[in-house]
C-alpha positions in Angstrom: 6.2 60.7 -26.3 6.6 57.4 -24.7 9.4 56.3 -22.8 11.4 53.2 -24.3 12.9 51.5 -21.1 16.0 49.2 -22.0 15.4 45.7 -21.0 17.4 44.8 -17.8 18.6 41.4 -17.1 17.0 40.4 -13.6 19.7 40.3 -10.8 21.2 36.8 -9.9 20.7 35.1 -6.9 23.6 33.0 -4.8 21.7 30.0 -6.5 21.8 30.9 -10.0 24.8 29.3 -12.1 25.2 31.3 -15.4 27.3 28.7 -17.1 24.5 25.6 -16.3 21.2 26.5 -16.0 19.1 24.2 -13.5 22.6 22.7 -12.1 23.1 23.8 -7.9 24.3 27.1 -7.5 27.4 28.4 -5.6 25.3 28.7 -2.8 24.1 25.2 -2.7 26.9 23.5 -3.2 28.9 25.6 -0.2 26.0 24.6 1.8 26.6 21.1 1.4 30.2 21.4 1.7 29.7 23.0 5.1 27.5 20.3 6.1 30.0 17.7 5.2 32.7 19.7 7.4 30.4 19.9 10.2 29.8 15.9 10.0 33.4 15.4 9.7 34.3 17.8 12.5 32.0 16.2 14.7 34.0 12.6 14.1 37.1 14.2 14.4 36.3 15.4 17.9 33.8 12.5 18.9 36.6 9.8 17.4 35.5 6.7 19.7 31.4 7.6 19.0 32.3 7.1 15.3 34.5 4.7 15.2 31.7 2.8 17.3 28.9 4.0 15.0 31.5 2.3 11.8 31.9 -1.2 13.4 27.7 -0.8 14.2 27.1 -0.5 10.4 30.1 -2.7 9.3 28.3 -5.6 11.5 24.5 -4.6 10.4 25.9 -4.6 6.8 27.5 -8.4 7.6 24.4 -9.4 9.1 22.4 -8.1 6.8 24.0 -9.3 3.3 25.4 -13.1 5.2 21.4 -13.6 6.7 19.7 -12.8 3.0 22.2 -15.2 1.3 21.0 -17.8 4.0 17.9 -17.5 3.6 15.0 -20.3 3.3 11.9 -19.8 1.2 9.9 -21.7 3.4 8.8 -21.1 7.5 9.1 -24.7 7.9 13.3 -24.0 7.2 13.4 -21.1 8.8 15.5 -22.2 11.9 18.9 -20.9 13.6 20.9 -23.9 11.9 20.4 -22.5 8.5 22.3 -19.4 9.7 25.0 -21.6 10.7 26.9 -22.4 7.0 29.2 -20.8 4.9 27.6 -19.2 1.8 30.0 -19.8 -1.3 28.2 -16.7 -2.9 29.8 -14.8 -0.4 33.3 -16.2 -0.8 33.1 -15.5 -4.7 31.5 -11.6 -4.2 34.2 -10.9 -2.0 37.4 -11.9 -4.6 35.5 -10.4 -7.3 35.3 -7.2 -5.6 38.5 -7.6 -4.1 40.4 -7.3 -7.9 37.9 -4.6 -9.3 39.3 -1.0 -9.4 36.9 1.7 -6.8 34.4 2.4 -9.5 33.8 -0.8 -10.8 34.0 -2.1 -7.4 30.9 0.1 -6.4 28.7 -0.7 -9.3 29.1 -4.1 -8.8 28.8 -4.1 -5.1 25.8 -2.0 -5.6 24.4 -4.7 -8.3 25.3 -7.3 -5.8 23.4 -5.5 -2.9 20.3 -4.7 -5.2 20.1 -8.2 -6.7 20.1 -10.1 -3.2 17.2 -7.7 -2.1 15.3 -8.7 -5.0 16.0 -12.6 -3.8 15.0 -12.0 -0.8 11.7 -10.5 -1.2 11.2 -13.3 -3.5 12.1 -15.5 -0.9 9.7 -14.0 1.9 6.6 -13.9 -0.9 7.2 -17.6 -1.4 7.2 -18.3 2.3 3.7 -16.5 2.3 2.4 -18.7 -1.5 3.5 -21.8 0.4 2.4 -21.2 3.3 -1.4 -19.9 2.6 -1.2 -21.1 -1.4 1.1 -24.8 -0.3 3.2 -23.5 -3.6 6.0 -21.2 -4.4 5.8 -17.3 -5.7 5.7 -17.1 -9.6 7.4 -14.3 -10.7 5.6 -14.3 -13.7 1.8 -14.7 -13.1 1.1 -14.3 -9.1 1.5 -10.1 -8.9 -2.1 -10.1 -9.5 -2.7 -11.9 -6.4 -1.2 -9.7 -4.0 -3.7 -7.0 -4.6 -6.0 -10.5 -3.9 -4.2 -10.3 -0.5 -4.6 -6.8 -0.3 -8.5 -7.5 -0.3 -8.3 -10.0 2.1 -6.7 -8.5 4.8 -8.9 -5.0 4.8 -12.0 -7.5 5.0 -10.6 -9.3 7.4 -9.0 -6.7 9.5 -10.7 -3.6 8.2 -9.8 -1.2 5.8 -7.2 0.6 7.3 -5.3 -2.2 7.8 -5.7 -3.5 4.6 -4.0 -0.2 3.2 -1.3 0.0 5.6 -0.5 -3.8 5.2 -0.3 -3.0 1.6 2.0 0.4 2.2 4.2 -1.5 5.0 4.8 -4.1 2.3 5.8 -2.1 -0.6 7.9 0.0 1.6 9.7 -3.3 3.2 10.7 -4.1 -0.5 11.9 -0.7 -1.3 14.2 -0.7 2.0 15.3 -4.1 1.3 17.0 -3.3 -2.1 18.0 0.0 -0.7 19.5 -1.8 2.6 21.0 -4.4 0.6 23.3 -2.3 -1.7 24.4 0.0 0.9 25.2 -3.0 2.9 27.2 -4.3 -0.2 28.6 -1.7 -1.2 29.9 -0.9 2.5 31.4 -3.9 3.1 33.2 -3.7 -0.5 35.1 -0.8 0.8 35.9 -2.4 3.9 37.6 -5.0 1.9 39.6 -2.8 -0.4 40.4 -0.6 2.9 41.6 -4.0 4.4 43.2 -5.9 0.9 45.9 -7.8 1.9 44.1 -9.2 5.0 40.7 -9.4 3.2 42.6 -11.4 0.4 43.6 -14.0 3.0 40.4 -14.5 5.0 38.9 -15.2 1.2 41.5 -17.6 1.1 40.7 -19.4 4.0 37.3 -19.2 3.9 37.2 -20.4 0.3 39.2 -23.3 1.3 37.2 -24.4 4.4 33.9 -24.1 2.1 35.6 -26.8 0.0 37.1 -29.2 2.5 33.5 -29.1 4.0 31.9 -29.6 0.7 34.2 -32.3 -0.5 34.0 -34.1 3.5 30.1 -33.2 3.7 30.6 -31.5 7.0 27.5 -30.5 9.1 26.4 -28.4 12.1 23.2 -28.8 13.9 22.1 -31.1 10.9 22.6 -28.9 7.8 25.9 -28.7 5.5 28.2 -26.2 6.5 29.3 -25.3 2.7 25.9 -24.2 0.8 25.3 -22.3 -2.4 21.5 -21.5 -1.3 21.4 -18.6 -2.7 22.4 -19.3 -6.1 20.2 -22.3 -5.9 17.3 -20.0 -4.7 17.7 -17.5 -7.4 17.8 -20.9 -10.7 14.8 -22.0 -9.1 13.2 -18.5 -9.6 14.7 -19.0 -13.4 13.8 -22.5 -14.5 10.0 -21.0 -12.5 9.8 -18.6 -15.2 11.2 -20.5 -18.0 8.8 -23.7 -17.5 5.7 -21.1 -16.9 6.5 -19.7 -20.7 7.1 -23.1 -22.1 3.9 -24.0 -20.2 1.8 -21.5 -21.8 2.3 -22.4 -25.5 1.6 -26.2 -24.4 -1.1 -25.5 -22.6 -2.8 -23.5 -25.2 -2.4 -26.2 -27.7 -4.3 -28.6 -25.0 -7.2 -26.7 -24.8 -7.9 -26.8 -28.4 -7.9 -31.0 -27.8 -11.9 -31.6 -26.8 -13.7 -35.2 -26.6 -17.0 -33.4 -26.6 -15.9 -30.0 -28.4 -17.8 -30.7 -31.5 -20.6 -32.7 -29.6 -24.1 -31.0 -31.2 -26.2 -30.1 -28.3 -29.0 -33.1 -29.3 -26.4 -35.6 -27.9 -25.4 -33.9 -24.7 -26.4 -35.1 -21.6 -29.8 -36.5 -23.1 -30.3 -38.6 -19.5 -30.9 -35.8 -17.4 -33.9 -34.0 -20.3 -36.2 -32.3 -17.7 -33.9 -32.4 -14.6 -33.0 -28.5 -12.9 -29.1 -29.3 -12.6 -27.3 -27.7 -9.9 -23.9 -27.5 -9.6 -22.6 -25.8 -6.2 -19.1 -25.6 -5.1 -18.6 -24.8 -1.3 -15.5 -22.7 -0.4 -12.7 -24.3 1.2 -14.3 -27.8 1.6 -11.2 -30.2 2.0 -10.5 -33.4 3.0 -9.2 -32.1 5.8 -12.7 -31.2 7.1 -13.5 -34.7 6.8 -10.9 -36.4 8.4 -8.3 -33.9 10.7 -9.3 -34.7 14.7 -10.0 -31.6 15.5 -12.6 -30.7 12.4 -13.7 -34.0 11.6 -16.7 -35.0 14.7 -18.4 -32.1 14.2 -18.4 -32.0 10.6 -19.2 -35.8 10.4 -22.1 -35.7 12.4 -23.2 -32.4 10.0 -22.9 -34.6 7.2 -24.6 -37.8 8.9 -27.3 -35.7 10.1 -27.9 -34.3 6.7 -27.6 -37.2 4.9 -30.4 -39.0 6.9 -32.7 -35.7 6.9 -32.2 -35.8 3.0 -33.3 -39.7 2.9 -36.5 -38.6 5.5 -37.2 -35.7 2.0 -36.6 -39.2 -0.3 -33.0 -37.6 -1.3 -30.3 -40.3 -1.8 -26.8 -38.9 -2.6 -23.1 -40.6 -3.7 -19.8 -39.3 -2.6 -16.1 -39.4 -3.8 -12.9 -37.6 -3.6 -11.6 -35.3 -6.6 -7.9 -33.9 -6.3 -8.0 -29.9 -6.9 -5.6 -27.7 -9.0 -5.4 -25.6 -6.3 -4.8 -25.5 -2.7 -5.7 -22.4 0.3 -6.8 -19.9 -2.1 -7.5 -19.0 -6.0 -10.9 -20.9 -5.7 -11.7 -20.1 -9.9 -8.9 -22.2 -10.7 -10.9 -25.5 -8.7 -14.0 -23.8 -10.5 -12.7 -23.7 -14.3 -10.4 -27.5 -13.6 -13.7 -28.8 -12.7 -16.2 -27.3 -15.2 -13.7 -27.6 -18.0 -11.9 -31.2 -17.6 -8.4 -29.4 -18.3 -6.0 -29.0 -15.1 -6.0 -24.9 -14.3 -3.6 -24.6 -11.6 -2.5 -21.1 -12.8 -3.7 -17.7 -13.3 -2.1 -18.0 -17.0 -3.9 -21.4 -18.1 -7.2 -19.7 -16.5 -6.9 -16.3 -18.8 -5.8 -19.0 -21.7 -9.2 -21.3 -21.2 -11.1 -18.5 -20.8 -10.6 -17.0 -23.7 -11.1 -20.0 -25.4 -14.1 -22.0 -26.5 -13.3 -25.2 -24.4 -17.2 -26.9 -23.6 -17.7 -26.5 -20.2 -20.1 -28.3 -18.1 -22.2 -25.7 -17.7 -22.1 -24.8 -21.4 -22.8 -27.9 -22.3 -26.4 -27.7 -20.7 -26.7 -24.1 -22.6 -25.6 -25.9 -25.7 -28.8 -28.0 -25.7 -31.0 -25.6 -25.7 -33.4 -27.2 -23.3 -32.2 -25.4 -20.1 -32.0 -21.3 -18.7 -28.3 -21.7 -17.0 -27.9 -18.8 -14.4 -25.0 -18.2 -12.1 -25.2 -17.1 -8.2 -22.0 -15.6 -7.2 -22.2 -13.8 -4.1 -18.5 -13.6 -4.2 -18.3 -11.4 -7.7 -18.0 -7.5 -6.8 -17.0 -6.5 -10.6 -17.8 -7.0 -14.6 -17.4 -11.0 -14.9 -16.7 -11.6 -18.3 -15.9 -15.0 -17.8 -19.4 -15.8 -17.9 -20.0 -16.3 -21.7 -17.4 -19.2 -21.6 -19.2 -20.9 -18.5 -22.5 -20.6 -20.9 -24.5 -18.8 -18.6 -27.2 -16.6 -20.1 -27.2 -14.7 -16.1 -25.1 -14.3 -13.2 -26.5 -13.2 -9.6 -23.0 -11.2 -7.9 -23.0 -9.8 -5.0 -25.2 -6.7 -5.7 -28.0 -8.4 -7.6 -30.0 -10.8 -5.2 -31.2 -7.9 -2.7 -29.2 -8.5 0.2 -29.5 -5.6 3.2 -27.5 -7.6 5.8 -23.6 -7.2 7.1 -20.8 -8.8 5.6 -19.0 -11.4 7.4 -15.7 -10.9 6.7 -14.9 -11.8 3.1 -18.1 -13.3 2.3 -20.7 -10.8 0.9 -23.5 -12.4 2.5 -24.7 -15.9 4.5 -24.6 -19.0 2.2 -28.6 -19.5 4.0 -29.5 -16.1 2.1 -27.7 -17.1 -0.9 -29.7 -20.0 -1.6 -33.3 -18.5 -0.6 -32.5 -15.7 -3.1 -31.6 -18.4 -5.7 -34.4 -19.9 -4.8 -36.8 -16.7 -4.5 -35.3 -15.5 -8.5 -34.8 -18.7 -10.0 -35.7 -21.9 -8.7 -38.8 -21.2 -7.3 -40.6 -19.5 -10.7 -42.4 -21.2 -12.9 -40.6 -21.6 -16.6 -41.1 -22.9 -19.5 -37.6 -24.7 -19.4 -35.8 -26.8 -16.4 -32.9 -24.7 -14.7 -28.9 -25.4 -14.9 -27.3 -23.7 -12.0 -24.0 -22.7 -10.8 -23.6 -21.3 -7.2 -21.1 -20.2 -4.9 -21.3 -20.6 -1.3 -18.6 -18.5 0.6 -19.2 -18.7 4.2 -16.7 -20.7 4.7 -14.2 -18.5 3.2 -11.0 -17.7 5.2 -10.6 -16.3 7.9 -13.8 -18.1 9.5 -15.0 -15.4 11.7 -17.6 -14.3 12.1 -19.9 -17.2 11.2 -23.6 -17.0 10.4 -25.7 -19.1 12.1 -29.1 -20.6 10.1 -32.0 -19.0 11.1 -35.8 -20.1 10.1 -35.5 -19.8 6.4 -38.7 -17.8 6.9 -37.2 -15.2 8.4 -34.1 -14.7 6.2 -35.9 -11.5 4.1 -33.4 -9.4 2.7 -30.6 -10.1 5.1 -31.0 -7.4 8.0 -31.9 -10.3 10.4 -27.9 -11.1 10.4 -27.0 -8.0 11.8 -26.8 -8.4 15.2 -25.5 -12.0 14.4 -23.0 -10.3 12.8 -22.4 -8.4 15.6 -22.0 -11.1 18.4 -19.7 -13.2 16.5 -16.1 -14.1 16.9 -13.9 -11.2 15.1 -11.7 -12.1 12.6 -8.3 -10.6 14.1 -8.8 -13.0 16.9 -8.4 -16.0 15.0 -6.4 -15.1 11.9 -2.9 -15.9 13.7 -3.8 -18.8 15.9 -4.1 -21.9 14.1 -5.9 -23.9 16.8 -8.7 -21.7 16.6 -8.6 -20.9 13.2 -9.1 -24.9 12.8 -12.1 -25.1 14.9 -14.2 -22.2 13.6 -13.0 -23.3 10.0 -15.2 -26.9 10.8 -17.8 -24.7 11.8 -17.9 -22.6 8.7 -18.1 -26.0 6.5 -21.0 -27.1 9.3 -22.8 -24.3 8.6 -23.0 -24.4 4.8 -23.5 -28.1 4.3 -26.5 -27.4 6.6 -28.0 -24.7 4.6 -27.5 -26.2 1.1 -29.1 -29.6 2.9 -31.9 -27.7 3.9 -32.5 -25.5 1.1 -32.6 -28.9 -1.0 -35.1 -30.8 1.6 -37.0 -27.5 1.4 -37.2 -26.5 -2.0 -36.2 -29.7 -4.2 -38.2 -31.5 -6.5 -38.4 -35.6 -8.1 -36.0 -33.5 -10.6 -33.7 -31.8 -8.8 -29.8 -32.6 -9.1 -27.5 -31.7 -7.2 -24.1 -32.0 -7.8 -21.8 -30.2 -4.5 -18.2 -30.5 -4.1 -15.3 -28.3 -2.1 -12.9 -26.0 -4.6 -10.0 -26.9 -2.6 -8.4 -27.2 1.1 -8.4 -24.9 3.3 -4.6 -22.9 3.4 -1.8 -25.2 5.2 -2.2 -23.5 8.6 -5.3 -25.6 8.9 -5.1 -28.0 6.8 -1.4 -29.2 7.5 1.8 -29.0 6.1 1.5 -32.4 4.6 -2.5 -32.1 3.5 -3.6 -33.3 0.3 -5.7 -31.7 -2.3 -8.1 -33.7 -2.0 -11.9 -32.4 -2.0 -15.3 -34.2 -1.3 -18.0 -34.4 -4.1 -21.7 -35.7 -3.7 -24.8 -36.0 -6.5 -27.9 -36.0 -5.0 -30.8 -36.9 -6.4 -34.4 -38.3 -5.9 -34.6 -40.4 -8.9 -33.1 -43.1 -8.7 -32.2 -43.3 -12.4 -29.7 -40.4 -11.9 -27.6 -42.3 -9.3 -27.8 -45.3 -10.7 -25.8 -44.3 -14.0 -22.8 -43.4 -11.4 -23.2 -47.4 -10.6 -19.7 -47.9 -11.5 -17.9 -45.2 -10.1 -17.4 -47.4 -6.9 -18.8 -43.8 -4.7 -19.4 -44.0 -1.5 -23.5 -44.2 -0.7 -24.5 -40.8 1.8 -22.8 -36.9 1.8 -19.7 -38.5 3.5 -17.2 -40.1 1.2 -15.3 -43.3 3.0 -11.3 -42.8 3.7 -10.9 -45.3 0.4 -13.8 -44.1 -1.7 -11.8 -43.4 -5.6 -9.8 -40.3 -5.9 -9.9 -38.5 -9.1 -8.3 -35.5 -10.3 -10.7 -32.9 -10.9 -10.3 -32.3 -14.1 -11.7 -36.0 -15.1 -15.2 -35.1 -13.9 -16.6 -33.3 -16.8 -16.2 -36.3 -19.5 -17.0 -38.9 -16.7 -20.5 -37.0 -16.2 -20.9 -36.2 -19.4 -20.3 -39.5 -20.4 -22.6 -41.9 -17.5 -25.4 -38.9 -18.6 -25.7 -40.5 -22.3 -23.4 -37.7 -24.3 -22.2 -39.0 -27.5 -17.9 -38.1 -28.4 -17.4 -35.8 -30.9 -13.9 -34.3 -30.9 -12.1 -31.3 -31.8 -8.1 -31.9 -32.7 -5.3 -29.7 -30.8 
């Protein structure tokens, strides 16, 4: 017969709490009271360590919460003298807390704390935008650049670098808003401890704030009364509220095309038969052109090229266009320019994108009378932007063959680029001419290492840049000094104008055209604080039919575009080509 044993209840441990099951046990909670005896113990009989360890963290706390409301967004305002003022925010914090019972008082010192951290990562991320980007962080569309950055710095400074930049950075944020409240809230209790004398040095710091506002008292050259903070934090708002506002405006533009409705018999009919080429050179900017320290050895690149061209019976115009962008986001400069509608944001690019706006490029495709292909050595994923450009294939990174090292950000030599272009596309025999868009990013940031041209004979598939590679200048020894960073930036730009000169003396044709121009300047640190946006543009052709239709654009004969050539903004180019090229207006309403 079997035995039947009762069930028994398993024995309770010290952590188990029968009346709320998952909350700390007895146990638990005596060990923390211990601990809390222990640490008071220890300040009862080491009184003058923690009394000095209280002022310590009363005067971090202070520092802390005083140097965030201070705060510039910009490196250029980030001087002593701006610590020097009298932040009204922290006048008006300090009553409010002051009448709030404890528990209120700690929420809304907490609140307080957390909301300054917040303003001041903002603050440090627009120091960065302005200072690479020459504009301010937008809350609303620029997260997606930081894992841009990201990128950036582990090819640039390796991969482990590149994570812990990326960790460092997330962690700084986190400890900011952590720091910041328990800086609040500890400086809230000191108050309450303190009332009645708290009260009055509110009083009297709320009165000096407004004899120095009303008298305009400075120190060192700034105001000493200042409401930064709160004038830091509307900017942020009005940045988000005129982004939204933006985007429904800006999608009711797009819609607005002279040439939208254009059939393709009636586009372009001037340049029938020509292989069009339209190449954009990273980081060409005015500044290459004209700064001191850039400009000789980029002026006799573009003299030198300019007269080997003529030698090849190549004759060429130049102007200036004014980009949407500035130091970075190069697609923007790409889709302004292709388009004729002003991208300067990651929101108006996913907008246009997804639109049917006529490109440049599509307008060729439209026609019918051209293969358009696409080399983009600086594509590493799916690109589904290339049904809007109209072209029917794109060339990234992994598609032309290349065996050879990376040089920094750029996938491969601008020298290979264009002999695989030319090897895949150019070069065969079809039965239609060729529109072409490529990318040349050698003289992507940071500049180091640089290629140098080899005999284009000897390019193959790329393993001749290895030791090149190799011997260059590395990256981390530039990327913080702006002298250097200046100098091997005008030899990047040297370097590409002299492959695409050469690959066009060397490969072109009585119909090639070529259409080059810069995306936008180089980031401020080389360019200048005060730089425009300004970017050089040539056509080059060998029939003189092609440039003589640009007759009245007043360019500038040559690759080199004089100091007063015309400045146009970028987006104008696509109806001015499309119109001195014979295309017939037929628009489509917003």
């Amino acid at each position: 017969m079997p035995v039947i044993t009762p069930f028994r209840r398993p024995p309770q441990t010290a952590d188990d709490d029968p009346d709320t099951p998952g909350a700390p046990g007895p146990a638990l909670l005596e060990t923390l009271r211990a601990r809390l005896a222990h640490w008071r113990a220890r300040r009862t009989r080491h009184p003058r360590a923690a009394l000095v360890l209280r002022r310590v963290t009363t005067a971090f706390s202070a520092i802390l919460v005083l140097g965030a409301l201070l705060l510039p967004n910009t490196l250029v305002a980030l001087e002593p003298n701006r610590f020097a003022r009298i932040p009204a925010e922290a006048v008006v914090a300090a009553v409010l807390l002051l009448c709030l019972p404890r528990v209120p008082r700690l929420v809304a010192a907490a609140l307080f704390g957390t909301a300054l951290g917040a303003l001041t990562v903002l603050n440090l991320l627009d120091m960065g935008f302005t200072e690479y980007l020459g504009r301010s962080f937008n809350v609303v569309l620029d997260w997606g650049l930081l894992d841009d950055a990201q990128s950036f710095v582990a090819d640039s400074m390796g991969g482990a670098a590149g994570t812990w930049a990326a960790v460092g950075a997330v962690a700084l944020a986190v400890l900011l808003l952590v720091l910041m409240a328990l800086a609040a809230v500890r400086l809230g209790e000191l108050l309450a401890a303190h009332r009645e004398r708290a009260a009055r040095g509110a009083l009297m710091a709320a009165t000096v704030w407004m004899t120095c506002a009303a008298l305009g008292v400075q120190t060192f050259g700034v105001p000493v009364a200042t409401t930064s903070a709160s004038r830091a934090a509307e900017a942020q708002a009005h940045r988000v509220m005129d982004t939204l506002r933006d985007e429904a405006a800006f999608a009711k533009e797009a819609k607005a095309d002279r040439f939208g409705a254009t059939p393709g018999a009636q586009l372009v009919p001037d340049l029938r038969g020509k292989d069009m080429i339209f190449t954009f050179i990273e980081s060409y900017g005015r500044s290459a052109i004209e700064d001191p320290v850039m400009a000789p050895g980029v002026g006799r690149t573009l003299d030198a090229s300019t007269e080997a061209l003529a030698k090849a019976g190549f004759h060429a115009r130049s102007g200036w266009l004014t980009s949407a962008t500035y130091g970075g986001s190069s697609w923007l400069g790409h889709s302004t320019f292709l388009s004729g509608l002003w991208v300067d944001n990651q929101q108006r690019y996913r907008t246009v994108t997804a639109g049917d706006h006529l490109t440049l490029t599509k307008a060729f495709q439209r026609t019918g009378d051209w293969d358009t292909v696409g080399v983009m050595p600086g594509v590493q994923k799916a690109w589904p932007e290339s049904d809007w450009y109209g072209l029917d294939k794109v060339y990234d990174a992994f598609d032309v063959g290349y065996r050879g090292p990376k040089f920094s950000w750029s996938t491969m030599p601008d020298q290979y680029a264009l002999e695989a272009f030319q090897r895949l596309e150019h070069g065969r025999k079809r039965d239609k001419p060729l529109m072409a868009e490529v990318i040349l990013t050698s003289s992507h940031q940071p500049w180091a290492p640089i290629p140098r041209t080899v005999g284009w004979d000897e390019v193959g598939d790329g393993s001749v840049y290895d030791g090149i590679e190799a011997a260059g200048v590395k990256a981390s020894d530039i990327i913080t000094d702006s002298a250097r960073s200046k100098e091997e930036y005008g030899k990047s730009i040297q370097y590409s104008v002299t492959s695409l000169a050469q690959w066009l003396e060397r490969y072109g044709t009585a119909d090639t055209v070529l259409v080059f121009l810069g995306d936008h300047q180089p980031l401020a640190r080389v360019s200048g604080n005060h730089a425009s946006r300004d970017v050089p543009v040539s056509v080059v052709a060998k029939d003189p039919k092609v440039l003589d239709a640009l007759d009245g654009w007043n360019w500038t004969e040559g690759l080199k575009p004089a100091h007063d050539a015309p400045v146009w903004k970028m987006s104008s180019f696509r109806d001015r080509f499309l119109t001195a090229y014979g295309s017939t207006p037929h628009p489509t309403g917003g």
